[in-house]
C-alpha positions in Angstrom: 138.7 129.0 131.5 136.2 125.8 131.9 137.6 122.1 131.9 136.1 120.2 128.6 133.5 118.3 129.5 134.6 114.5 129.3 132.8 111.5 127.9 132.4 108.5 130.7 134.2 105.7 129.4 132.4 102.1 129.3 134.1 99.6 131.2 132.3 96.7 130.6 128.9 95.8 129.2 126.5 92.9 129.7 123.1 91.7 127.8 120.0 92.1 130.8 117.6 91.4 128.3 117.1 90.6 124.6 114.1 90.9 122.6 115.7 91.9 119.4 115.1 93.6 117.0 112.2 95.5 119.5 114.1 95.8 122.7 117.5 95.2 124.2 118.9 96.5 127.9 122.4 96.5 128.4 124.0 96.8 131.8 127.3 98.9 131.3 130.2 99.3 133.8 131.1 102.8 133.2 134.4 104.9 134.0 133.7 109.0 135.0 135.7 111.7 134.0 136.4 111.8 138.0 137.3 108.2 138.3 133.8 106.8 140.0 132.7 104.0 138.8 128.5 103.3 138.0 126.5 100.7 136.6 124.2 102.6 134.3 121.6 100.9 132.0 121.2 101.1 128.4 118.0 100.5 126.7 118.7 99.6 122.5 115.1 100.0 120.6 115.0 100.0 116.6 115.8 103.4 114.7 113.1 104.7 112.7 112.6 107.6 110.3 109.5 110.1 110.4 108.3 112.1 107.8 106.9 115.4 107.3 105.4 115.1 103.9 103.8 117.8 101.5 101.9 117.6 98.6 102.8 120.1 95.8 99.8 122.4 97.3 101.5 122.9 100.4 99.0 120.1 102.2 100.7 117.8 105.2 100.5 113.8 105.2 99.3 112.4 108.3 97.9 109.4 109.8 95.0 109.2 112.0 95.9 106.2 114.3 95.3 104.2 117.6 99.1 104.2 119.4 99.1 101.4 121.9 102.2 103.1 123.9 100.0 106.4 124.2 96.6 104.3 124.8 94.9 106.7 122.4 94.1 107.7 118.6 96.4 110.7 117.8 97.8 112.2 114.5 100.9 111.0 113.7 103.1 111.7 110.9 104.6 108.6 108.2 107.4 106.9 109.8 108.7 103.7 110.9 111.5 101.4 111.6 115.1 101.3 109.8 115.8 97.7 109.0 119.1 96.9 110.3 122.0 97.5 107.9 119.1 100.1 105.6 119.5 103.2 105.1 117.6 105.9 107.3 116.8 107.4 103.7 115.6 104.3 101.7 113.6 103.7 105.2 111.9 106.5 104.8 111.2 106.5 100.7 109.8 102.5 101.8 107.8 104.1 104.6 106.3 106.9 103.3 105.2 104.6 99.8 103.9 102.1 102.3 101.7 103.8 104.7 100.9 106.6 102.4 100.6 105.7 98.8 103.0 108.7 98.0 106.4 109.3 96.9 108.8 112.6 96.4 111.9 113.1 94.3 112.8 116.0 96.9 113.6 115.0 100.4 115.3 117.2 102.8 117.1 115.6 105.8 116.5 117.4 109.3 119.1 115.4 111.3 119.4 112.2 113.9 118.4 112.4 117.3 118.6 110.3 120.5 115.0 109.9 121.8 116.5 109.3 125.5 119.0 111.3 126.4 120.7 108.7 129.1 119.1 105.7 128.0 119.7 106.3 124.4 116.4 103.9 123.5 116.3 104.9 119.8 117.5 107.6 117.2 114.9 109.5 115.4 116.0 110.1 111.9 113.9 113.1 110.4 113.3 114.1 106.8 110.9 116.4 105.0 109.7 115.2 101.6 108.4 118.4 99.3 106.0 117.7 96.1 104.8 114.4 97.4 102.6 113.0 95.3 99.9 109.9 95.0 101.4 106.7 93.1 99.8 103.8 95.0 97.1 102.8 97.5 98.7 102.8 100.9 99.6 98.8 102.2 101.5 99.3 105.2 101.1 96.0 106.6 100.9 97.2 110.3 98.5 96.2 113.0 98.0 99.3 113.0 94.4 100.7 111.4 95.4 104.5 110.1 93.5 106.7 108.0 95.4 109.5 105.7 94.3 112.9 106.6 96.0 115.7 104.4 96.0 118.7 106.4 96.9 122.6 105.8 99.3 124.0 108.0 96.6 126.1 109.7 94.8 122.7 110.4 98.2 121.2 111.5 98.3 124.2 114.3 94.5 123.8 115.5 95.0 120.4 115.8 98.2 120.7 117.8 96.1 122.8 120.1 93.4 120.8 120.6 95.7 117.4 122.0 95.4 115.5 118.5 99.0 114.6 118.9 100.2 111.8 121.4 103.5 111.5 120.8 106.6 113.7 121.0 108.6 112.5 117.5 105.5 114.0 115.9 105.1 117.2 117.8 109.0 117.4 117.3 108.4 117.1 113.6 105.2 119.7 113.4 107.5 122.2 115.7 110.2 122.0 113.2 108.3 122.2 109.9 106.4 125.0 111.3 109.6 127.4 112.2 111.1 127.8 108.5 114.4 129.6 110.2 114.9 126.1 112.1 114.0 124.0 109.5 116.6 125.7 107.0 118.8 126.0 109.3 119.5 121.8 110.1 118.0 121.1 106.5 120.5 119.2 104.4 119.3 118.2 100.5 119.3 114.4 100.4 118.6 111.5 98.0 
């Protein structure tokens, strides 16, 4: 039988640089299950939510937008930061209204997940909303310019193919929402 696998122990750790709430690295002293001792750094970004979105007719909310960190347009789906101390949930219910226009009374959650696996950066925190509908005209207050495409899931899957999506979270989310067994498999009812 296999040893457990261990969790390295931290030591010590020490601000490098603070540009809160955006960006934070940490230098931390850290202990290994086999007594060595590293320096390993840590970089602390904002949570956020993201947000596959459905109308009653089965049609996906997304944003056409220009992503500085990709240097291109690209589809993305609603999402955005988790004020500290809010709730990943009320996050994405502020989001969604924001950026969209819509709400949903139905909202599934697909789980939290560390965007880098030794850095840690950030923790995606993923939902599905069903039944969304129009409320509002969208104010989301970004710099961002973004225009709401709503998109079959046969469009989702040609656009996927042809490079409209620039960044992983959103091809994450469109993998998952597109394999059912997955999706009911790490959905949990919420709100």
């Amino acid at each position: 039988m296999t040893a457990p696998l261990e969790p390295w122990r931290v030591l010590d750790s020490r601000d490098a640089y603070d540009a809160e709430p955006w960006l934070k690295i940490r230098i931390e002293t850290l202990e290994l299950p086999d007594g060595r001792r590293v320096e390993f750094h840590q970089v602390d970004q904002q949570d956020f939510i993201i947000i596959f979105a459905e109308t009653a007719d089965g049609r996906a909310l997304l944003l056409r937008q220009y992503k500085h960190g990709a240097r291109r347009v690209s589809l993305t789906f609603p999402a955005g930061a988790v004020d500290s101390g809010e709730d990943p949930l009320d996050a994405a219910k502020r989001e969604l209204l924001e950026e969209t226009g819509y709400v949903s009374d139905e909202w599934i959650g697909f789980g939290d997940y560390v965007m880098q696996g030794n850095q840690r950066g950030c923790v995606a925190h993923m939902f599905q909303a069903r039944g969304c509908r129009k409320v509002a005209e969208a104010d989301s207050g970004d710099l961002e310019e973004m225009r709401l495409e709503l998109l079959t899931r046969e469009e989702l899957v040609a656009a996927a193919a042809n490079g409209e999506f620039a960044i992983i979270s959103s091809l994450c989310m469109l993998t998952l929402a597109l394999q059912p067994e997955l999706a009911r498999a790490l959905g949990r009812p919420v709100g």
